[in-house]
C-alpha positions as CSV (number, residue, x, y, z in Angstrom):
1,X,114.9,-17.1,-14.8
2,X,111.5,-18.2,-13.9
3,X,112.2,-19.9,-10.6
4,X,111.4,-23.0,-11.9
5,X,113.8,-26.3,-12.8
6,X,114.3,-27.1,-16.3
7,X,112.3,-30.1,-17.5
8,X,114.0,-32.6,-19.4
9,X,112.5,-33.6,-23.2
10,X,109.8,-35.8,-23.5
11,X,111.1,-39.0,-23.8
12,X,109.5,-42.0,-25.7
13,X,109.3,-45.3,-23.6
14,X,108.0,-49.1,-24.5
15,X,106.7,-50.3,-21.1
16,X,105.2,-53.8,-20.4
17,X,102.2,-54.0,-18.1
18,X,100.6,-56.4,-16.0
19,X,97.3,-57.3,-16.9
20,X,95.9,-55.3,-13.9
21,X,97.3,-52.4,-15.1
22,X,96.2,-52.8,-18.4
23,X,92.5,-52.6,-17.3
24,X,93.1,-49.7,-15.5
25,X,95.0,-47.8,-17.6
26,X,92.2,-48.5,-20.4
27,X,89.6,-47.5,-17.8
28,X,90.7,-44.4,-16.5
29,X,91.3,-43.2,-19.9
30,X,87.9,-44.0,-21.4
31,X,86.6,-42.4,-18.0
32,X,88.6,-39.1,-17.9
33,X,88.4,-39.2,-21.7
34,X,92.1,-38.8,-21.9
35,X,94.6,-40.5,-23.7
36,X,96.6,-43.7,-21.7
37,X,99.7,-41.9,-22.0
38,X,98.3,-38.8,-19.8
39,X,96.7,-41.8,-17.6
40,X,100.2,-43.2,-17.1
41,X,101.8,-39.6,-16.8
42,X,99.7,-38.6,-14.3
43,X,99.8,-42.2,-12.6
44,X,103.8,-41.4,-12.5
45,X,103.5,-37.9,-11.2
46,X,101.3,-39.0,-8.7
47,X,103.3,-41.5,-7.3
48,X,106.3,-39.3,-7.3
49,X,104.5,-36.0,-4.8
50,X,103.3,-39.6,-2.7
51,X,106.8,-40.8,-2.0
52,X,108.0,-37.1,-1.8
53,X,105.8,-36.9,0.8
54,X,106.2,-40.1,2.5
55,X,110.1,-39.3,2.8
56,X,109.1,-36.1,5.0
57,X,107.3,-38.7,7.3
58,X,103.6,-37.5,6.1
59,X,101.1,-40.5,5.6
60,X,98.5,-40.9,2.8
61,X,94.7,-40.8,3.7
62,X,91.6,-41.0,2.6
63,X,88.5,-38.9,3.8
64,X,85.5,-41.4,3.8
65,X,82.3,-40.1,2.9
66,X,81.2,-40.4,6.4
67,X,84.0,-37.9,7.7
68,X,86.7,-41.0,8.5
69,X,90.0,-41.1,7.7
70,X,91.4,-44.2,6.6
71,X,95.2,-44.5,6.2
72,X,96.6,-45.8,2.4
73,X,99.7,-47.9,2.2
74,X,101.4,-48.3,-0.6
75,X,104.0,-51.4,-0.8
């Protein structure tokens, strides 16, 4: 035993998205030069460690490029 949870299979899924979404998913992958299903993958994963750490009453922020911290909230 690794220590580890099993992962489930992969599993194939037919999603509709917004038009917003759309341009972003086609952005970050021609940006990060990776395909739009490890753009969504790692849109999902991130969102997961954020509400992970939103239910242990931690907050999301943002260092600014001046040293500021600016607080993110996600609806």
């Amino acid at each position: 035993m690794t220590g580890h949870p099993e992962h489930p299979p992969s599993e194939r899924l037919s999603v509709t998205l917004v038009p917003p979404a759309v341009v972003a998913v086609n952005e970050l992958s021609e940006t990060g030069r990776v395909s739009k299903a490890d753009v969504i993958n790692r849109a999902v994963l991130l969102l997961g460690f954020v509400e992970q750490e939103r239910a242990k009453g931690h907050e999301l922020m943002i260092r600014t490029t001046d040293g500021g911290l600016e607080r993110i909230h996600i609806l």
